[in-house]
C-alpha positions in Angstrom: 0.0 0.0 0.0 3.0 2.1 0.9 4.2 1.7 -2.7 1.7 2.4 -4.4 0.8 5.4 -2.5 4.7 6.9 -3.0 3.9 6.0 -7.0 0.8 7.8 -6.9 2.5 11.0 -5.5 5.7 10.7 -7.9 3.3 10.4 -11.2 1.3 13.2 -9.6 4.3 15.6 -9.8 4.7 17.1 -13.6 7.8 14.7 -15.4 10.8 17.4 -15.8 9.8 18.6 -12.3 9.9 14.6 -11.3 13.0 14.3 -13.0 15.0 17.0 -11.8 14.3 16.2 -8.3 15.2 12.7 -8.7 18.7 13.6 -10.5 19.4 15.9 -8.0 18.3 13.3 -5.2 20.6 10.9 -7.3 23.7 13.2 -8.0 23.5 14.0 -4.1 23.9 10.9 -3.0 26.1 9.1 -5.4 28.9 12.1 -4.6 28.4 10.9 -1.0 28.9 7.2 -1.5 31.9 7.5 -4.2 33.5 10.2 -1.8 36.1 7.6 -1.1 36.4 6.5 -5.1 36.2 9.2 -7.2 35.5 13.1 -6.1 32.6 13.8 -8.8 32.3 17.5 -7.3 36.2 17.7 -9.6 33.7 16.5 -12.4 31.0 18.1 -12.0 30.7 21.1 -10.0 31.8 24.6 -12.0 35.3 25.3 -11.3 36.6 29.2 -12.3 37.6 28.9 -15.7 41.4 29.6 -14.9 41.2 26.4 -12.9 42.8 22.8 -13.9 39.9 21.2 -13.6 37.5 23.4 -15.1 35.6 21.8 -18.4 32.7 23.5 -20.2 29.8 21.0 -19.0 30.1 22.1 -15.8 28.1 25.1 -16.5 25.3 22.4 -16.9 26.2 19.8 -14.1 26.8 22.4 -11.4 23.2 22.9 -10.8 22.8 18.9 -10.0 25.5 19.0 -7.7 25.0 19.8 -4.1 27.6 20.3 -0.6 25.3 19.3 2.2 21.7 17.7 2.7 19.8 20.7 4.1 21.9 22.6 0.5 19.9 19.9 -1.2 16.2 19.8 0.7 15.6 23.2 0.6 16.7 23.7 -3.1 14.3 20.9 -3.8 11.5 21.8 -1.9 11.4 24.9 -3.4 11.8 23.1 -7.0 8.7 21.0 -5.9 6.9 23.9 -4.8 7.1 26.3 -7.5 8.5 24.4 -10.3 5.5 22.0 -10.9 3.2 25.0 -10.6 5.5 26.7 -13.8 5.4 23.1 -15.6 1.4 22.8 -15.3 1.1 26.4 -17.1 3.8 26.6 -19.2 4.3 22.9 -20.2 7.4 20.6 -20.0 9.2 22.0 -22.9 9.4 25.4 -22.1 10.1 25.0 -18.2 12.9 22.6 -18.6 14.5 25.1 -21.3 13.9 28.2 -18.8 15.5 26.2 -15.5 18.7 25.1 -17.7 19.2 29.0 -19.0 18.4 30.7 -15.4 20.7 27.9 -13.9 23.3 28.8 -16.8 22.7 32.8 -16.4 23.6 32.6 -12.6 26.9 30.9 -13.7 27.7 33.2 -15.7 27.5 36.2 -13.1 28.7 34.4 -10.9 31.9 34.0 -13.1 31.7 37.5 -14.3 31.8 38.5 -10.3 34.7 36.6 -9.8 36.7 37.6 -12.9 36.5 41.1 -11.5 37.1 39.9 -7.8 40.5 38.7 -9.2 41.5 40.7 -11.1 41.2 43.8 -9.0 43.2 41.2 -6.0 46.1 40.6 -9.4 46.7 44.3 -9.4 47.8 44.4 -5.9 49.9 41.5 -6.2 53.8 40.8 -8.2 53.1 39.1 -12.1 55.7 36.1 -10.2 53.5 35.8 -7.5 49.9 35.7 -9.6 51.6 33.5 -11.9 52.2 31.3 -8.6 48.7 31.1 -7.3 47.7 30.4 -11.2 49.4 27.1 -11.7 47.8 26.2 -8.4 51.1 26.2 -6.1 50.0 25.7 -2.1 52.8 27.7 -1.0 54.0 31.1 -2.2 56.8 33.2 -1.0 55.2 36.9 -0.2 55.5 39.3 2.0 53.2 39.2 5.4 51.3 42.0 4.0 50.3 39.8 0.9 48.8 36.7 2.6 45.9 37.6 2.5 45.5 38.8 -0.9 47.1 35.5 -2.3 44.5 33.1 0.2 41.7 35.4 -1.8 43.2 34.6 -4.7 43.7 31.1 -4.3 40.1 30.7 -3.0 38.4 32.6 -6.0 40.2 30.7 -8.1 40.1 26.9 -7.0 36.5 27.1 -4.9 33.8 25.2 -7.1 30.4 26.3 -7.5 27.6 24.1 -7.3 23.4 23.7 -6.7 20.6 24.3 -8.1 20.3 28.0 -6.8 20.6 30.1 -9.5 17.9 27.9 -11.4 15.5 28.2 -8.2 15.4 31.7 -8.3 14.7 31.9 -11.7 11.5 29.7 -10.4 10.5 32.4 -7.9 11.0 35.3 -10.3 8.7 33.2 -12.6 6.2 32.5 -9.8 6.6 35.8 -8.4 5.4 37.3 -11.7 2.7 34.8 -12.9 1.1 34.7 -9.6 2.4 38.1 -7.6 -0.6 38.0 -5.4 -0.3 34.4 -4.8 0.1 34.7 -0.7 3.3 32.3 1.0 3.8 31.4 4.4 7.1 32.2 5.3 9.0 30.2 8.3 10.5 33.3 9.8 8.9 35.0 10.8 5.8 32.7 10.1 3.5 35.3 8.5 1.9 35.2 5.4 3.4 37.9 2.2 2.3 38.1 -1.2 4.9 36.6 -4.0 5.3 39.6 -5.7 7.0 40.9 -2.4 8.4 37.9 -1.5 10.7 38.1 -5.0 11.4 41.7 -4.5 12.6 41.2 -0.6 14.7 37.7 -2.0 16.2 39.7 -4.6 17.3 42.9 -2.8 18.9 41.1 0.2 21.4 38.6 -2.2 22.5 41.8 -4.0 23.4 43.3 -0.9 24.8 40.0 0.4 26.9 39.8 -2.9 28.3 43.2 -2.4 29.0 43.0 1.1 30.5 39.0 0.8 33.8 37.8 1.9 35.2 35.2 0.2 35.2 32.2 1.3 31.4 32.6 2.7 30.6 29.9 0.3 27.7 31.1 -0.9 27.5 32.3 -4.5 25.6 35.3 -4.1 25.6 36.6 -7.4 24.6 33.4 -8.6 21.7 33.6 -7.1 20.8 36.8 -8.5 21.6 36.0 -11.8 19.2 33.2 -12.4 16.6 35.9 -11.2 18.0 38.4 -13.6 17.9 35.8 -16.5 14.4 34.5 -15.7 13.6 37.9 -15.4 14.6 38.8 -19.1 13.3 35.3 -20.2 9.6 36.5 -18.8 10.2 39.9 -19.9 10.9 38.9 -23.9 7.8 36.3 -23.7 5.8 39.0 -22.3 6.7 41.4 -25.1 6.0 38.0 -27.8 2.8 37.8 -26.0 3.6 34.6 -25.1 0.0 32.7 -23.6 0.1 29.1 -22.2 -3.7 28.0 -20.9 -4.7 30.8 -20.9 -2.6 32.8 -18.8 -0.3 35.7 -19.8 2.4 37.2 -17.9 1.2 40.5 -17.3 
């Protein structure tokens, strides 16, 4: 009875929304049991494209790739939450298309971020000793005064990125704008606020987060915002095409 209960709810849930949470359920825990194998986060997670063991699909496989359970849960709850809702109006198609290019569009600000983290760090350091930190040497001669600079360096450089973040927020952007007045309960405080303000609040607290973030915080701030800043100009474009899915129009 259990079974077929748990198959009822699974084929309840729209199939890319299914699927995505069952990949990411999947990825989670095959990068815990391998650990001691293989390190699929060297594989899979997006490294800084300076990095040795950066390779282009990683701008895909990032957002499958997760560093903790509670990372994973609440990136999937809020896939199951909102995502089905999007897949329902907009279709399978057209979702799956929109989380791959928000989840893409917050790796790429993300990247952009860094690129100008680093670079401004570069200028205050020696070409030798940049050239150092580059080829991924642990342990650079430097004055005192530069340690820190070179541990920035070093962390910009050779941290990974990964989770579904960036694509998530594209979700609430989406939801935010197809349903502003659509009332959520949130945990904390519990009281009830409408989407539309919910998006807005989300959105203005991880830009000041991003410019106020130390590295090493290990949170991709930026990212974050930039899948809301893609979905954004995804919704905004269909708007202008007049884009209609049963019935409803962004607007």
């Amino acid at each position: 009875m259990m079974n077929q209960n748990s198959a009822g709810f699974m084929s309840s849930i729209p199939v890319v929304t299914r699927n995505l949470l069952i990949i990411n359920v999947l990825a989670y825990f095959a990068t815990v049991m391998l650990k001691d194998i293989v390190n699929l986060n060297n594989y899979l997670s997006l490294h800084y494209i300076t990095s040795s063991l950066f390779m282009p699909h990683q701008i895909i496989t990032y957002m499958f790739m997760h560093g903790g359970i509670s990372h994973l849960f609440f990136n999937m709850f809020a896939v199951f939450m909102f995502g089905r809702v999007l897949e329902t109006v907009w279709g399978p198609k057209k979702f799956f298309v929109y989380y791959i290019i928000t989840g893409i569009g917050a790796a790429a600000l993300q990247i952009l971020v860094t690129y100008l983290r680093i670079k401004g760090i570069e200028e205050s350091l020696s070409p030798d000793i940049v050239s150092q930190v580059q080829a991924g040497a642990t342990s650079v001669m430097a004055n005192v005064s530069d340690h820190e600079a070179i541990q920035n360096l070093f962390a910009l450089i050779n941290t990974p990125m990964l989770g579904a973040s960036g694509a998530v927020f594209g979700i609430l952007v989406a939801f935010g704008m197809l349903f502003p007045n659509a009332e959520l309960m949130l945990l904390f405080p519990p009281i009830p606020i409408k989407a539309k303000w919910f998006v807005i609040g989300y959105g203005v607290i991880e830009l000041s987060l991003g410019v106020v973030d130390r590295v090493g915080d290990n949170v991709a701030h930026f990212a974050h915002l930039g899948g809301l800043i893609t979905g954004l100009i995804i919704l905004l474009y269909w708007r202008k095409k007049g884009f209609t899915t049963n019935g409803n129009i962004f607007g």
